[in-house]
C-alpha positions as CSV (number, residue, x, y, z in Angstrom):
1,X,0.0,0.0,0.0
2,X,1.3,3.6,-0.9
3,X,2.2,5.8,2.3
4,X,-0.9,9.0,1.6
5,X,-0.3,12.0,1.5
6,X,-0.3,13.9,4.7
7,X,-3.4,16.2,3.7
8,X,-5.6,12.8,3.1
9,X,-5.1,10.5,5.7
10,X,-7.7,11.8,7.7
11,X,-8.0,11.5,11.3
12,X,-6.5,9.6,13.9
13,X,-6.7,5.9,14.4
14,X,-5.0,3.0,16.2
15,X,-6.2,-0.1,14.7
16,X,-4.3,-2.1,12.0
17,X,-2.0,-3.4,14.4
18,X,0.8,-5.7,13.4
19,X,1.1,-8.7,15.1
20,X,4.6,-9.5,14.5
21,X,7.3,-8.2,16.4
22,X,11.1,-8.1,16.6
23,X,13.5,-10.6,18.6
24,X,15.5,-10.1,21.8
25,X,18.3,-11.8,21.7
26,X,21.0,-12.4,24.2
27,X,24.3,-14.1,23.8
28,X,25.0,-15.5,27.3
29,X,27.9,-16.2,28.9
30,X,30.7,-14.4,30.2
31,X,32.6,-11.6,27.8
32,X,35.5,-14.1,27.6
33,X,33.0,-16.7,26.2
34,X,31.4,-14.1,23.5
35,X,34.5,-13.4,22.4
36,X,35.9,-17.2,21.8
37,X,32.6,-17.8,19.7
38,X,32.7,-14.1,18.1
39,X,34.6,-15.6,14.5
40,X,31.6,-17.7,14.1
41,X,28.2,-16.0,15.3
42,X,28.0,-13.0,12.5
43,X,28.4,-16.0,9.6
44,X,26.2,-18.2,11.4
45,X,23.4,-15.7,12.7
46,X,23.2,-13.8,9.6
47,X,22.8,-17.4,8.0
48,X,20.2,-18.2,10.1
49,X,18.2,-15.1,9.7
50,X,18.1,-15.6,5.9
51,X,17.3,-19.1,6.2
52,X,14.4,-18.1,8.6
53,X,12.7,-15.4,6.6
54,X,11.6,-15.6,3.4
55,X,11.5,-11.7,3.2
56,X,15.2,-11.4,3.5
57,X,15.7,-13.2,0.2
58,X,14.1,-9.9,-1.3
59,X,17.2,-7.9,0.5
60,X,19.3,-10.5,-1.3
61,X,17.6,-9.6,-4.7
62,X,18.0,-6.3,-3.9
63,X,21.7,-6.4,-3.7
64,X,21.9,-5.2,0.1
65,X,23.7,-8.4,1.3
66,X,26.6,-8.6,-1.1
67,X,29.3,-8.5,1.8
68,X,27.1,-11.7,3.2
69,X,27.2,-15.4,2.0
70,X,23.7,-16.3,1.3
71,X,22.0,-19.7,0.2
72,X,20.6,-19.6,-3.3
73,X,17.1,-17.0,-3.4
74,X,13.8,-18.2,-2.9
75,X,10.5,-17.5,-3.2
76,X,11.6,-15.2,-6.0
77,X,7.3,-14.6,-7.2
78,X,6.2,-13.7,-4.3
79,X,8.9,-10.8,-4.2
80,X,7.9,-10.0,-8.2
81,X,4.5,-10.1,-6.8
82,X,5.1,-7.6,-4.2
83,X,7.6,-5.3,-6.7
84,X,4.5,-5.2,-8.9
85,X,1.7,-4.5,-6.6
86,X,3.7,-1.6,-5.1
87,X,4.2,-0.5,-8.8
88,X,0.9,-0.4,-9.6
89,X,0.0,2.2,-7.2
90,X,2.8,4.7,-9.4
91,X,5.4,4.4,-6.5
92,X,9.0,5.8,-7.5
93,X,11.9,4.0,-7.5
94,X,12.6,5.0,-3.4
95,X,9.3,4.3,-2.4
96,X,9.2,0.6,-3.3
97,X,12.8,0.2,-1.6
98,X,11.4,1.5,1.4
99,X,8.1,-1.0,1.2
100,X,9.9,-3.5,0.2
101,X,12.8,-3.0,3.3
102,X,9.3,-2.5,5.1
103,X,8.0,-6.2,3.9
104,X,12.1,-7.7,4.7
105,X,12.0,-6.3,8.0
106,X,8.1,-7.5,8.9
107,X,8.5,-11.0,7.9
108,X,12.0,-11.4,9.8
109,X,10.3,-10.3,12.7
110,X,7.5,-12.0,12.4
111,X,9.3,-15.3,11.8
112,X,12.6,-14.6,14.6
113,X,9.6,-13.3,17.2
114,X,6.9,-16.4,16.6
115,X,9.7,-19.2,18.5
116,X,8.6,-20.2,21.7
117,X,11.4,-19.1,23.8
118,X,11.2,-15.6,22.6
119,X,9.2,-12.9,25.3
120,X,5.9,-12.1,23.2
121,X,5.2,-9.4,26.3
122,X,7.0,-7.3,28.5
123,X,6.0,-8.9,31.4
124,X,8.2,-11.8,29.9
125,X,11.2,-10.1,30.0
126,X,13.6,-10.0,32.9
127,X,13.1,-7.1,35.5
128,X,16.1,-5.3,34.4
129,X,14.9,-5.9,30.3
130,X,11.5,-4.7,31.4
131,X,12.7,-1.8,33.4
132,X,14.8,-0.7,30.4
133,X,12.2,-0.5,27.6
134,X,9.7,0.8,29.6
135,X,11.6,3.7,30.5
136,X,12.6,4.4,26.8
137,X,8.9,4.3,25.7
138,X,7.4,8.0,25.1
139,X,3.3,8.2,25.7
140,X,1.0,10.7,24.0
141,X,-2.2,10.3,25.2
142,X,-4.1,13.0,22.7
143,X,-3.1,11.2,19.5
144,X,-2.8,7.9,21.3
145,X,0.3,6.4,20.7
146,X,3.6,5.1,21.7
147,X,7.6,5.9,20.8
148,X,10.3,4.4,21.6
149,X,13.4,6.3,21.4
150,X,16.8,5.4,20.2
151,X,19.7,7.6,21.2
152,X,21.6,8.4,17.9
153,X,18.6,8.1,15.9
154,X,16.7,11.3,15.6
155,X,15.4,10.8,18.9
156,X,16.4,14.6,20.2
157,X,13.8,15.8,17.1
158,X,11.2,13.2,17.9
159,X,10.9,14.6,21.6
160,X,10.6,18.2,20.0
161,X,8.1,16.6,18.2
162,X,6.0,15.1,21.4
163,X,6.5,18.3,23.5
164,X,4.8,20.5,20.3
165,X,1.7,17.5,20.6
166,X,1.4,17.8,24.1
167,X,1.6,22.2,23.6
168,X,4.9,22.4,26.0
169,X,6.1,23.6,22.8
170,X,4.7,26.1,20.2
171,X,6.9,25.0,17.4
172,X,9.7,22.1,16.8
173,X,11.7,24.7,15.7
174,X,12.1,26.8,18.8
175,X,15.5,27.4,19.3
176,X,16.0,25.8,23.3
177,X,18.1,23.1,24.6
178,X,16.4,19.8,24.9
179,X,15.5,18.7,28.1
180,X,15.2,14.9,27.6
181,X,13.1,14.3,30.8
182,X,10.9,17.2,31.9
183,X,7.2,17.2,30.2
184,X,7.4,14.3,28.6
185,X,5.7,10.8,29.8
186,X,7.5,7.5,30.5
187,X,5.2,4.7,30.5
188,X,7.3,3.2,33.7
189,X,5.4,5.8,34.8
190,X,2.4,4.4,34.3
191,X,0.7,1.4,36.4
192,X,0.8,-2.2,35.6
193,X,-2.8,-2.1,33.9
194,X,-2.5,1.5,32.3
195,X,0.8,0.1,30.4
196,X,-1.3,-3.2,29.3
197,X,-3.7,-0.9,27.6
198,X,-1.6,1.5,25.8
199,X,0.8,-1.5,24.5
200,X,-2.6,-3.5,23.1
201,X,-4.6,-0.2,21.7
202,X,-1.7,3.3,20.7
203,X,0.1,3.1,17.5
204,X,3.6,1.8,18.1
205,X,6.5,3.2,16.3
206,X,10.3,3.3,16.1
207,X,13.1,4.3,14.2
208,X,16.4,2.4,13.4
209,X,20.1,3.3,12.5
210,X,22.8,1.5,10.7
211,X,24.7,-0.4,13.7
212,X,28.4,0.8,13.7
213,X,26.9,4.1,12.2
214,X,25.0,4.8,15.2
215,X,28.1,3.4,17.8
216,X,30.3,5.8,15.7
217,X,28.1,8.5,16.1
218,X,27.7,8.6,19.6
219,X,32.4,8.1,19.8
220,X,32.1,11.0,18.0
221,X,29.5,13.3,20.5
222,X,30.1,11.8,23.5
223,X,34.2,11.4,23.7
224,X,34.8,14.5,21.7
225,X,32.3,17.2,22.9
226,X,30.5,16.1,26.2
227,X,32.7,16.9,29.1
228,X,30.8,14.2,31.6
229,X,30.8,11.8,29.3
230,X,34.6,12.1,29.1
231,X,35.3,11.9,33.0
232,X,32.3,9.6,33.9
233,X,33.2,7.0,30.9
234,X,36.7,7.9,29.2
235,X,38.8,8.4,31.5
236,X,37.9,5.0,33.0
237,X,38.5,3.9,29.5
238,X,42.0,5.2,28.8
239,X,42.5,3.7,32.6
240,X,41.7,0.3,31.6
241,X,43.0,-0.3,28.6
242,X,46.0,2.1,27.7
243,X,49.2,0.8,29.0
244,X,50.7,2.5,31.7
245,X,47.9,4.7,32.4
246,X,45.8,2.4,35.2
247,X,47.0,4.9,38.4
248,X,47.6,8.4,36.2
249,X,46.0,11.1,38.3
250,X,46.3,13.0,35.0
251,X,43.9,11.5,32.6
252,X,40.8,13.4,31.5
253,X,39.1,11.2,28.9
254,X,38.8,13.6,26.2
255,X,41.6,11.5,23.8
256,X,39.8,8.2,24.0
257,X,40.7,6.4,21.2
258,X,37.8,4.5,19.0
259,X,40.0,0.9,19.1
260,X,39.7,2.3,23.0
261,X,35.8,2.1,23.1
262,X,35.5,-0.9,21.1
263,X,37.5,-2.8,23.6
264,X,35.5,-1.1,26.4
265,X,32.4,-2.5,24.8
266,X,33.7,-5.9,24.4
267,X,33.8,-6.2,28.0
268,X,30.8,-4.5,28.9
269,X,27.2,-6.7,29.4
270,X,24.9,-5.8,26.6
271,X,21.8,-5.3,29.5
272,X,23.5,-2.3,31.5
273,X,25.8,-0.7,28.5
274,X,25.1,3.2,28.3
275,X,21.7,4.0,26.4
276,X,23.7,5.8,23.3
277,X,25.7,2.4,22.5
278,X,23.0,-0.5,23.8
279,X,21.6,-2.6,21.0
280,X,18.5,-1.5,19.3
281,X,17.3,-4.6,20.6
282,X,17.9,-4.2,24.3
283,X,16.7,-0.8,24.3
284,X,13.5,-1.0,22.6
285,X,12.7,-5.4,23.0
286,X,10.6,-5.3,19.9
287,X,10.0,-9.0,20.1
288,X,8.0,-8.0,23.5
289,X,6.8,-5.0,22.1
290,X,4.4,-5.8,18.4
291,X,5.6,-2.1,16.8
292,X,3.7,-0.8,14.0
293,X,6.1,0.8,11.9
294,X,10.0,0.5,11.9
295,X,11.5,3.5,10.5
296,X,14.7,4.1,9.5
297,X,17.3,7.2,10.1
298,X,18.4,6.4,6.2
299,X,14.9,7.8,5.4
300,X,14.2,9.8,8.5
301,X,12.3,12.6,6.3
302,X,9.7,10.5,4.8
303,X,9.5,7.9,7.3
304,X,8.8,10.6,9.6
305,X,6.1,12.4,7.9
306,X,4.6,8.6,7.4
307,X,4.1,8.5,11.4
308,X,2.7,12.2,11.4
309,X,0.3,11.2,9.3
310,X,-0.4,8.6,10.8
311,X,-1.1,9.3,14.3
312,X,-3.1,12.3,12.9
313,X,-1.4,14.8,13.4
314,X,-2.2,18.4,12.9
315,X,-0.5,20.2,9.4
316,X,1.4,22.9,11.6
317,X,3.4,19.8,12.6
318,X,6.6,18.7,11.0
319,X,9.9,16.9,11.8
320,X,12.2,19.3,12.5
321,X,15.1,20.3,10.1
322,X,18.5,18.7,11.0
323,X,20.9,21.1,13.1
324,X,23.3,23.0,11.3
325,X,25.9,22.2,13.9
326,X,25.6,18.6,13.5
327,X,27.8,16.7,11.6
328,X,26.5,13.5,10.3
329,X,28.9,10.1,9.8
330,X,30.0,10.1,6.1
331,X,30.4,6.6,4.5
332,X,33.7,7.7,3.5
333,X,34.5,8.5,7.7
334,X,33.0,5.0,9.0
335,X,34.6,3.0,6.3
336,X,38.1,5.1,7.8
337,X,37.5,4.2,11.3
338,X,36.0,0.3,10.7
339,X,38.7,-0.1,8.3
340,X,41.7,1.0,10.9
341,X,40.6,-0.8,13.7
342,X,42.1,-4.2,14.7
343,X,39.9,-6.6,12.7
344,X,40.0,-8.5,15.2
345,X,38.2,-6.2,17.2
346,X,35.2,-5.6,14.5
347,X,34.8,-9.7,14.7
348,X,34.4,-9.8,18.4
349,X,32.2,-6.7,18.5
350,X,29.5,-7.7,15.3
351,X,27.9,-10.4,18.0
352,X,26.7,-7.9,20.5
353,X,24.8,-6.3,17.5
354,X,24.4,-9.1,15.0
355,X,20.3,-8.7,15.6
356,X,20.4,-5.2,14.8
357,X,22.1,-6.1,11.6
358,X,19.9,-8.8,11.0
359,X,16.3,-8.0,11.8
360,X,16.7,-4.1,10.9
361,X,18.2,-5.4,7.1
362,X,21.8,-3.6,7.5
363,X,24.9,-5.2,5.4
364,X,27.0,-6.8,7.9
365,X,30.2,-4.2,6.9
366,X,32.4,-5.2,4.5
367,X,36.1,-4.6,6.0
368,X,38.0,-6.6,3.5
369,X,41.6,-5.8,2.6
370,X,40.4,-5.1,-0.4
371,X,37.8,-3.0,0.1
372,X,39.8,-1.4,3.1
373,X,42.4,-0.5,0.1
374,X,40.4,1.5,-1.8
């Protein structure tokens, strides 16, 4: 189905929910133990994804896995089938990739999500996993549905976006800091049978990011302009893992180096990392949680003004232009940093975010001599 314009979608509604969901996935074990299996899992996971779904074999069409192995496409008519119904309805040549990453994405979920020992509620998940979503799930009551926000993916304009909705805000384009807690609802806020019924009745959304993107992105903020980031977090870094440095009263943080962090994460437990480098996954437990649209930072402008209209939103409301002081990750800078760290490193850091690769339909990178070399 075409997304409709914003001036004919009419008014709000929350049915049409989906009922398939995303996994949560945990690789247990100590961080020794991921790391003496971390050479296999991205191969084998990624395998078993593809293997799974039958909508992943349309990413393979598609050309978006050609730094994966894959077994031999499938299932090749339905994918014709769904290329030609989109067609039919005059899409351009963006607006079936993004329905038909929409149609990957759905049927990996729904297929990862439907095993038995995956949570299909939040009241399945561990206290600490429950805790966690809960407190990164936005509520709007007036326009009745549910966000949950990832850090490093637009989430800064989304909130903008809720505070206009709820009238804290005139306009997403006042110029203020963000306050990232006041006037905005949690629903761990919210009591055990008030959380049942907004999870089974608003429209659920999210947005995604491309993994290392999105870990590069917040190396970048966090280590080289945030101050407390750099003397809570990096100066225990450099401690820990630059040589002679364990007992120097000296060290500030603010040099961290990204080999640094990536060894850092390695050793850090996926359930209590810092919110701006935990998994998708962890943060948002879509496998619990049946979202209704999975929107991605790639196509944050139209994906964007696909929620609006769908939540009804009124036509004074937009998604907010992008900062002029920010400065996005290039291809050109991530394939320079994934490209001079130890590969070693990249192989024993893919696990802790192979399902956020997998589910979200993101190449696994391609960090090949080869490709390195050019």
């Amino acid at each position: 189905m075409m997304l409709p314009r914003r001036q004919d979608y009419g008014k709000r509604r929350s049915d049409g929910v989906r009922s398939g969901s995303v996994i949560n996935f945990r690789i247990a074990g100590s961080p020794g133990s991921v790391r003496r299996s971390s050479a296999l899992l991205p191969s084998v996971l990624t395998f078993l994804v593809i293997v799974a779904s039958g909508g992943l074999l349309l990413m393979i069409e598609k050309g978006m896995l050609n730094s994966v192995e894959t077994p031999s496409p499938r299932g090749s008519a339905r994918r014709l089938e769904l290329i030609g119904e989109t067609r039919k309805h005059g899409a351009d040549g963006a607006d079936v990739d993004s329905q038909i990453l929409q149609e990957i994405r759905n049927r990996t979920i729904r297929t990862m999500c439907s095993q038995k020992n995956m949570p299909h509620s939040v009241w399945s998940l561990s206290p600490l996993q429950r805790k966690t979503v809960l407190q990164h799930i936005l509520v709007n009551d007036e326009y009745r549905f549910l966000y949950c926000y990832v850090p490093k993916v637009a989430c800064s304009n989304w909130k903008r976006v809720l505070k206009v909705l709820s009238g804290v805000l005139e306009s997403v384009d006042v110029n203020i800091k963000m306050d990232h807690r006041s006037d905005l609802l949690f629903l761990s806020s919210l009591k055990p049978e008030e959380i049942r019924y907004r999870l089974k009745h608003y429209f659920k959304f999210m947005f995604v990011r491309e993994p290392m993107e999105r870990l590069l992105s917040a190396y970048r903020n966090k280590f080289g302009e945030i101050e407390s980031y750099q003397k809570k977090y990096g100066a225990e870094i450099v401690k820990r893992y630059r040589k002679g440095r364990a007992k120097d009263p000296s060290v500030t943080g603010d040099d961290v180096t990204f080999g640094e962090f990536v060894r850092y994460l390695l050793d850090e437990d996926v359930e209590r990392m810092n919110e701006h480098w935990m998994p998708i996954y962890n943060l948002c437990q879509p496998c619990a949680v049946s979202y209704n649209f999975i929107g991605s930072y790639e196509q944050l402008g139209r994906d964007s003004e696909y929620v609006l209209q769908r939540i009804g939103a009124p036509p004074f409301v937009h998604f907010p232009e992008r900062q002029t002081w920010y400065k996005p990750v290039t291809t050109q800078t991530l394939h320079y940093y994934l490209c001079t760290l130890p590969q070693k490193l990249l192989r024993e850091l893919l696990p802790k975010y192979i399902l956020d690769f997998s589910l979200f339909a993101y190449p696994l990178p391609n960090t090949t001599t080869e490709h390195c070399r050019h």
